[in-house]
C-alpha positions as CSV (number, residue, x, y, z in Angstrom):
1,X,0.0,0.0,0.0
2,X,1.5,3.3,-1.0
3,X,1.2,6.5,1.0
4,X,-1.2,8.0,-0.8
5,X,-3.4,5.0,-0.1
6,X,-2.9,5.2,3.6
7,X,-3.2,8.9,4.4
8,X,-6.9,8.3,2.4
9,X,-8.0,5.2,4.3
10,X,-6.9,7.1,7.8
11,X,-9.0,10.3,6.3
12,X,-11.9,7.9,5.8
13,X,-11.5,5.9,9.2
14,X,-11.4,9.5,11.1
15,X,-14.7,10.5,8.7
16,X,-16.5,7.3,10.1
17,X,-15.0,8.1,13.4
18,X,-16.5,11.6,13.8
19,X,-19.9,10.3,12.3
20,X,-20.6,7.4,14.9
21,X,-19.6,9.8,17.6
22,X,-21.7,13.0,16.8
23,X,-24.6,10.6,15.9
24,X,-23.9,8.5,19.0
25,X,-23.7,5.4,16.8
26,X,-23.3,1.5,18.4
27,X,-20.0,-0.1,15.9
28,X,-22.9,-2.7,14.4
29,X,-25.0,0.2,13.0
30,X,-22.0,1.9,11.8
31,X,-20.7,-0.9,9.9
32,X,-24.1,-1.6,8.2
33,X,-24.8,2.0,7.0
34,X,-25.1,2.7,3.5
35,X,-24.6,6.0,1.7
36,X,-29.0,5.9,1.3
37,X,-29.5,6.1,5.0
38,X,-27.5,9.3,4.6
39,X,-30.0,12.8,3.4
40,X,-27.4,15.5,3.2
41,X,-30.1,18.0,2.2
42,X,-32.2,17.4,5.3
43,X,-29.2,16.5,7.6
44,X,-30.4,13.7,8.7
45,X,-29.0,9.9,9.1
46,X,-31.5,6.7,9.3
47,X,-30.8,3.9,11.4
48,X,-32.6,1.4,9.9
49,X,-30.1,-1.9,10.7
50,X,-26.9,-3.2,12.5
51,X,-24.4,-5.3,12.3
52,X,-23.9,-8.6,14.0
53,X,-21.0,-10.6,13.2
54,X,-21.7,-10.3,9.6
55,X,-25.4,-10.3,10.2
56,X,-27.4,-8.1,8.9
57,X,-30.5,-7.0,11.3
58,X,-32.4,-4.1,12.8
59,X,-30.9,-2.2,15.3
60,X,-30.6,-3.2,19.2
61,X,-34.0,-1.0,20.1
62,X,-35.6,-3.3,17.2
63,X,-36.9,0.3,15.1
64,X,-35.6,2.6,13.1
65,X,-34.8,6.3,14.1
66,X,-33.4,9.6,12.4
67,X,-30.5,11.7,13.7
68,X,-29.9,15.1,12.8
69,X,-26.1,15.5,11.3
70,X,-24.7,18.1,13.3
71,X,-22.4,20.8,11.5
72,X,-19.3,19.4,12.6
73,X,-20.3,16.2,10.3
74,X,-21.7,17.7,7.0
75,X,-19.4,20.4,6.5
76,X,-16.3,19.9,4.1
77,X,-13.3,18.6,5.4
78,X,-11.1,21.6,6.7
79,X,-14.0,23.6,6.9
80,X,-13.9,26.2,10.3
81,X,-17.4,24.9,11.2
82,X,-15.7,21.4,12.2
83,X,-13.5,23.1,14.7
84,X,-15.0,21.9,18.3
C-alpha cells in the first residue's frame, strides 16, 4: 500500500469516526450504514439496521430512528465549522 493509499484510508477511518460519535452510533449500526441512510439536504441519518458478526439486522432498540447530522459532520473537510 502506497502513502497515498494510507493517508486516504486514515482520512476515511477518522470521517467514520466523527460520524458514529456525533450521531452516538453503536459499531454494528455503523458498519451496516449505506450511503442511502444518509440525506445530506435534510441533515439527517437513518438507522434502519446493525451489524452482527456479519449479520445483517435491525438495530438493538428493534426500530428505526433519524439523527440530525450536526455541523461538525456535514461540513467539508477543513471547513472552520468542524472546529470543536
Amino acid at each position: 500500500m502506497n502513502v497515498l493509499s494510507k493517508i486516504l484510508r486514515y482520512a476515511v477511518e477518522i470521517e467514520l469516526l466523527l460520524v458514529a460519535a456525533e450521531a452516538g452510533l453503536r459499531l454494528g449500526e455503523l458498519l451496516a450504514l449505506e450511503w442511502t441512510d444518509i440525506d445530506f439536504k435534510n441533515r439527517l441519518l437513518t438507522v434502519m439496521r446493525n451489524d452482527w458478526r456479519g449479520s445483517i439486522g435491525t438495530p438493538k432498540s428493534g426500530r428505526d430512528r433519524k439523527i440530525p447530522l450536526t455541523t461538525r459532520v456535514t461540513a467539508p473537510p477543513g471547513d472552520s465549522s468542524r472546529q470543536g
